[in-house]
C-alpha positions as CSV (number, residue, x, y, z in Angstrom):
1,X,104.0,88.7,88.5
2,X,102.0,88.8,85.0
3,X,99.1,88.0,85.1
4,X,96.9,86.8,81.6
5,X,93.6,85.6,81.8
6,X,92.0,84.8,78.0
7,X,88.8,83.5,76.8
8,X,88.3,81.2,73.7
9,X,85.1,80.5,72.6
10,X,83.7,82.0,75.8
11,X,83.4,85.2,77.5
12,X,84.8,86.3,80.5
13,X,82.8,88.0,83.1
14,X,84.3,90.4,85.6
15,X,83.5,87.6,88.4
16,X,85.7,85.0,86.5
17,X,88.4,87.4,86.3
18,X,88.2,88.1,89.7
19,X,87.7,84.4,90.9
20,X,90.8,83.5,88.8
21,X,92.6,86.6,90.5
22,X,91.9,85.5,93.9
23,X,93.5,82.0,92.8
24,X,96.3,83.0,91.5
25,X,96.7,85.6,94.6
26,X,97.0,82.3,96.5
27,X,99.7,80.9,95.1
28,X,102.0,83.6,96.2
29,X,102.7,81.8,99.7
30,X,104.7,78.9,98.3
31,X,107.4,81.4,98.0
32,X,108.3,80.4,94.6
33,X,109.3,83.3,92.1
34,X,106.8,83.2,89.9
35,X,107.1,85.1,86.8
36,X,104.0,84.9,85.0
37,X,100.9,83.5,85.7
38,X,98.3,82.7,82.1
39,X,94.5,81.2,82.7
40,X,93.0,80.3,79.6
41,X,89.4,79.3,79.5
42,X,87.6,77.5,76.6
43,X,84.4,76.7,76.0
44,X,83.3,73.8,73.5
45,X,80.5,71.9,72.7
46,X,80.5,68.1,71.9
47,X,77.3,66.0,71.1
48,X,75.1,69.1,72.1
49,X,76.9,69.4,75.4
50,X,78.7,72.6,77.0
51,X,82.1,72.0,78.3
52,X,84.7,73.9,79.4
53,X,88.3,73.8,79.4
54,X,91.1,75.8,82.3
55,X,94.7,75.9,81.0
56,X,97.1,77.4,83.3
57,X,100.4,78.2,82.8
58,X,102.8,78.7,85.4
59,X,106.5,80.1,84.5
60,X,108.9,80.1,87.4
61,X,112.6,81.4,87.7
62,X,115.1,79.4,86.5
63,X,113.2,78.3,83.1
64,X,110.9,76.2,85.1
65,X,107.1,76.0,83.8
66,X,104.4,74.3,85.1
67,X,101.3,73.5,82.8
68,X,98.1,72.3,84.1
69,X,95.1,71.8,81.6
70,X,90.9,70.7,83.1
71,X,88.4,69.7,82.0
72,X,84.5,69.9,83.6
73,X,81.1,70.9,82.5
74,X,81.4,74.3,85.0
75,X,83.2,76.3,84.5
76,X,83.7,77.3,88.0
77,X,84.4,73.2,89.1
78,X,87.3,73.3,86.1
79,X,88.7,76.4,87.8
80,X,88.7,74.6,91.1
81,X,90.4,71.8,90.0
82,X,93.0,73.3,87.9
83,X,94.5,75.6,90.9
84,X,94.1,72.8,93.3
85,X,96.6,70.8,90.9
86,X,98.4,74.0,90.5
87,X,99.3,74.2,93.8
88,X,100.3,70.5,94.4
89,X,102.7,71.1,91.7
90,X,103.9,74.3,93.3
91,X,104.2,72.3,96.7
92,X,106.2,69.5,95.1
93,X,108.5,72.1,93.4
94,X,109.1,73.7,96.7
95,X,109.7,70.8,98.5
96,X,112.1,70.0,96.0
97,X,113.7,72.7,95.7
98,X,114.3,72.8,99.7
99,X,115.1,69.4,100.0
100,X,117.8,69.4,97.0
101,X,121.2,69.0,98.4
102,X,124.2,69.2,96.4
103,X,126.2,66.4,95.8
104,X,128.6,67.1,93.1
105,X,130.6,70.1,91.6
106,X,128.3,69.0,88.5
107,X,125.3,70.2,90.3
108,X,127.1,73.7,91.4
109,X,126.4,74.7,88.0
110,X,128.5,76.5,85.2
111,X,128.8,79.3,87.9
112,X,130.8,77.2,90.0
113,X,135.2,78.0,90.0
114,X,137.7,75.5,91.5
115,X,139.4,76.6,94.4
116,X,142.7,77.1,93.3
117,X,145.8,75.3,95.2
118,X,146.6,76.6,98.4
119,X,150.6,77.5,97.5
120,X,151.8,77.8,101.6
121,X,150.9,75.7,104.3
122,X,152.9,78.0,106.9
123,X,151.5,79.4,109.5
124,X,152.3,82.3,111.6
125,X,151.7,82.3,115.3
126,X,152.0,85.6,116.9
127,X,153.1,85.1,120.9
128,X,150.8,87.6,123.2
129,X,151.9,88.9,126.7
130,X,149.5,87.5,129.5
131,X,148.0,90.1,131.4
132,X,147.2,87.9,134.3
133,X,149.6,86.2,136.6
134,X,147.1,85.2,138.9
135,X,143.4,83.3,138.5
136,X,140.9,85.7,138.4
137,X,137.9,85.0,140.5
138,X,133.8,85.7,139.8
139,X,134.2,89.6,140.5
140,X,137.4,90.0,139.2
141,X,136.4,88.5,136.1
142,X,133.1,90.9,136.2
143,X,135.1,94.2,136.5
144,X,137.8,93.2,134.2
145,X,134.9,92.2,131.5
146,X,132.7,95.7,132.3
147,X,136.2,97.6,132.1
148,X,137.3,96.2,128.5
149,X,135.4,97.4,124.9
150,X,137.3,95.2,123.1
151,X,137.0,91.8,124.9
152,X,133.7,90.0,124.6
153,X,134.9,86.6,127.0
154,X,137.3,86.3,129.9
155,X,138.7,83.1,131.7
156,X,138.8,82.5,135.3
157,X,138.9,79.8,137.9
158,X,136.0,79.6,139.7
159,X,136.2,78.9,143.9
160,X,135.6,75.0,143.0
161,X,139.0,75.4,140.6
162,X,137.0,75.1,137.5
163,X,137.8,76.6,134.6
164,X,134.6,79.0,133.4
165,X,133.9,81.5,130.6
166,X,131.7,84.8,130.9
167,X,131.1,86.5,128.2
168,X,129.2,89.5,127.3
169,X,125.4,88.9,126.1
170,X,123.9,91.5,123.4
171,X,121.3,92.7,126.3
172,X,124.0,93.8,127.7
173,X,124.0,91.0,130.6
174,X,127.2,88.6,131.3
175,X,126.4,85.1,130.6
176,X,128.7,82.3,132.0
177,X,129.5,79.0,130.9
């Protein structure tokens, strides 16, 4: 992420920087891609009275920017209030962006193809040899499952007549259905 922080009318201390840092530092856990992060600080004086001015701008992926702009009489306060609407923003953005769920091939974008027509509906079956020409029971159904690479479930009656499935866990265990 970029990161600009500029002073107008006012100068920046290495603490500001580093205060602004830390802020913008924070608003990496929304998990937005943030492309560049600018903080500009002004400092004006109306009627004999010191006021300062945060501006940040926020550009995101996909042309998205946010712009936030405070005003206080600290400097500091401004900050404060500046990143803490920067990050409602970023939250509502997020939450959005989660939350979005596309209705139309309008909102696929110009990305988006057609699927083209399906030209053949036919569909071949291919027949397969049983191995089996009687139910297998529970220890059967284990050795012929430990024996077998290829197979990851078997089929077997159990001593109730029920059909069940074991299959082979990733631990390495059998489960059974």
């Amino acid at each position: 992420m970029n990161r600009n922080i500029v002073g107008r009318h006012f100068e920046l201390t290495e603490a500001i920087k580093g205060y602004i840092n830390a802020a913008i530092d924070g608003l990496e856990k929304y998990n937005l891609d943030i492309i560049s992060a600018t903080a500009m600080i002004a400092g004006s004086e109306k009627n004999g009275k010191l006021g300062y001015t945060v501006e940040f701008v926020i550009n995101l992926k996909d042309k998205n920017t946010i712009v936030i702009t405070q005003k206080d009489k600290d400097a500091y306060a401004a900050i404060d209030l500046a990143i803490e609407r920067v990050k409602k923003s970023l939250r509502r953005h997020a939450d959005k962006i989660k939350n979005h769920k596309i209705m139309s091939f309008k909102d696929l974008g110009s990305e988006a193809e057609a699927v083209g027509v399906i030209e053949s509906l036919e569909v071949e079956i291919v027949p397969m040899d049983l191995e089996l020409h009687k139910p297998l029971d529970f220890e059967e159904a284990v050795e012929a499952l430990r024996d077998e690479q290829s197979r990851q479930f078997i089929v077997f009656n159990d001593h109730d007549g029920k059909m069940r499935v074991m299959y082979k866990r990733a631990d390495g265990k059998f489960g059974l259905y």
